[in-house]
C-alpha positions in Angstrom: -49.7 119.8 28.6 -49.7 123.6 29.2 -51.9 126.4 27.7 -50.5 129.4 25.9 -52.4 132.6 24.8 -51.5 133.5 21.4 -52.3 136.8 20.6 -53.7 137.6 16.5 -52.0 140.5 14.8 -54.5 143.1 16.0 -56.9 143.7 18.9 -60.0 142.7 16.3 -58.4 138.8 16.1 -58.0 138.4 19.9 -56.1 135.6 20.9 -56.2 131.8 21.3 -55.2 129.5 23.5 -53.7 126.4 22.6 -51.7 123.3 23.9 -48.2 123.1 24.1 -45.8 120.5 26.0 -44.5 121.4 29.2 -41.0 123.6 29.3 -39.6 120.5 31.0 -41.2 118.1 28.4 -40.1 120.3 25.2 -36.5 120.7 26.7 -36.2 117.1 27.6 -37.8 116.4 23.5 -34.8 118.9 22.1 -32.1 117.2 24.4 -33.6 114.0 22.8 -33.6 115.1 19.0 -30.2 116.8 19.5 -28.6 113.3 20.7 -30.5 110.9 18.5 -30.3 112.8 15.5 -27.4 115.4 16.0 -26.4 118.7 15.0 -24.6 118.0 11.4 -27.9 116.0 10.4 -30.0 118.8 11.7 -27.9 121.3 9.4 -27.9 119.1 6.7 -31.5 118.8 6.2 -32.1 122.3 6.6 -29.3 122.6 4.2 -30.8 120.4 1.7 -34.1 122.5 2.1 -32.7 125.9 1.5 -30.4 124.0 -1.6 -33.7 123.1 -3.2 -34.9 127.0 -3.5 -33.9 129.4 -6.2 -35.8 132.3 -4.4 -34.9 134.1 -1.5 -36.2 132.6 1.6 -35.1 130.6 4.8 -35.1 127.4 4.8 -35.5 125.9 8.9 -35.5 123.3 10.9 -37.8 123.8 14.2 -39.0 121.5 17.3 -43.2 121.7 17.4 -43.4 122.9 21.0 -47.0 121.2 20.6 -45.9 117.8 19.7 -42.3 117.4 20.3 -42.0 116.7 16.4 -39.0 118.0 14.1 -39.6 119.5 11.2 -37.8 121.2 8.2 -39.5 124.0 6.3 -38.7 126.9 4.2 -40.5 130.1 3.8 -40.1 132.8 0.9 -38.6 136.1 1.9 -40.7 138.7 2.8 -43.4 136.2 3.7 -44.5 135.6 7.1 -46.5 133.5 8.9 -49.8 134.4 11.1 -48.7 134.1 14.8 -50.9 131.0 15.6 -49.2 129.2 13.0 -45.7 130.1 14.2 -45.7 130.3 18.3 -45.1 127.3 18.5 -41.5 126.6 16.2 -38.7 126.7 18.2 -36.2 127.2 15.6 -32.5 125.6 15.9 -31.1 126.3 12.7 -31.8 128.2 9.4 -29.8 128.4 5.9 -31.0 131.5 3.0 -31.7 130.6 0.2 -31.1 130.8 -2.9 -27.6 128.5 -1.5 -24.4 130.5 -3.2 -22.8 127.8 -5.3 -19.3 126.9 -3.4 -15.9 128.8 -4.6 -13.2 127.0 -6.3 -11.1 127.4 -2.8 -13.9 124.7 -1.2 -14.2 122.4 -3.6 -9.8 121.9 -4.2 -7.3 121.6 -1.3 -5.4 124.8 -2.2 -2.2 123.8 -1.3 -2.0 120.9 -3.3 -1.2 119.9 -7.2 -4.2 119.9 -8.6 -5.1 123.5 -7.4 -2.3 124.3 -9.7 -3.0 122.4 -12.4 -7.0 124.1 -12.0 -5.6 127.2 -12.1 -3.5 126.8 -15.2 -6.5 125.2 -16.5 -9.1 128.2 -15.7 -6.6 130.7 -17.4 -6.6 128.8 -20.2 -10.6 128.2 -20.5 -12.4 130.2 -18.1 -14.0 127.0 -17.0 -14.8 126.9 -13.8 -14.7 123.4 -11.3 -17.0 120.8 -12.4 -16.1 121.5 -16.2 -12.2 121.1 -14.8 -13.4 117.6 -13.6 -15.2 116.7 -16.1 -12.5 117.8 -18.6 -9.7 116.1 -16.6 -11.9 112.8 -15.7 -14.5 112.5 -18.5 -18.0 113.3 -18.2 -19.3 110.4 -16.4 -16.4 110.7 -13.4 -16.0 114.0 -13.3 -19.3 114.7 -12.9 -19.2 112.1 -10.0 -15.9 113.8 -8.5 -17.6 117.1 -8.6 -20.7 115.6 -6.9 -18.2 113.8 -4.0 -16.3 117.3 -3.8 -20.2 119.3 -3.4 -20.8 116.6 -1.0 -17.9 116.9 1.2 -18.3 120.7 1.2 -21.4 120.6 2.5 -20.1 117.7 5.2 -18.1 120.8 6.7 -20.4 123.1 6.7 -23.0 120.4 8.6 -19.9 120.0 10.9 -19.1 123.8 11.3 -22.6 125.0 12.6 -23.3 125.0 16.1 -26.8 124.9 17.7 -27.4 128.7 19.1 -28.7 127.8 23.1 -29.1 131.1 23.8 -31.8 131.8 21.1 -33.3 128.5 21.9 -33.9 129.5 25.4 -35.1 132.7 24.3 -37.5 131.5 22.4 -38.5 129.2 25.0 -39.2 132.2 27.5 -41.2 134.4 24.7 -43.5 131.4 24.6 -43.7 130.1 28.3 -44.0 133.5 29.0 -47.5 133.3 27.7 -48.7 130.2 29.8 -52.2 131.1 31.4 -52.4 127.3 32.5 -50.3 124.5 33.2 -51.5 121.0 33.6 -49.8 118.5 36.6 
């Protein structure tokens, strides 16, 4: 373990000191996560936690640099935490919430027939995509189709994002950069 002074948000809170893994341990721990559990399942469940929010916020998914534990969380906009109970999230992704509901364009293949027929269909309702399925399939299997479509949108997003390295290992050298004691 090593030992980190945390600093309150004035002079009149002082600062802590508290135990945190190693640089080489907590690297090691995100190589770990990043392999067992992967960068689309990391996105998704941040995903998924931001999805779940109608307020603004960010929703995140962080390695405790204390325990080597993942962890997805969201916090409202505007909200912060005290530093002692943050120092120690190494983030390595976030999604804002409220999530924008997806546009026609990623929920059809645009090139295709049924894009057409959609479109013809909109002019004619102003419905938008899941009453188009539902309309076309019934309410039972459209509202299934729509779900698969939601589903595979997000699938793309999860395999669109990209773990940032260079914030991670900025983050890492904020808080090692506060080490008063290391442990052998």
């Amino acid at each position: 373990m090593t030992k980190v002074r945390i600093s309150g948000y004035s002079s009149n809170e002082g600062s802590r000191i508290f135990d945190i893994l190693s640089k080489e341990e907590l690297e090691k721990r995100i190589d770990e996560i990043l392999e067992e559990v992967g960068e689309d399942e990391i996105y998704r469940k941040t995903f998924d936690k931001a999805w779940g929010y109608s307020f603004s916020g960010t929703a995140y998914t962080y390695v405790d640099a204390r325990d080597g534990e993942l962890v997805t969380s969201w916090l409202q906009q505007n909200n912060f935490l005290h530093p002692w109970d943050e120092f120690y999230e190494i983030v390595l992704c976030t999604v804002s919430s409220p999530v924008e509901e997806p546009y026609n364009d990623d929920l059809l293949d645009t090139t295709g027939k049924e894009y057409d027929e959609f479109r013809e269909w909109q002019n004619e309702t102003g419905g938008d995509v899941r009453e188009f399925f539902i309309d076309k399939y019934g309410e039972e299997k459209g509202e299934k189709e729509y779900q698969e479509r939601i589903d595979n949108w997000i699938e793309w997003l999860a395999t669109e994002f990209d773990i940032d390295w260079e914030n991670i290992q900025r983050q890492l050298d904020e808080l090692y950069f506060a080490i008063v004691e290391e442990e052998e």
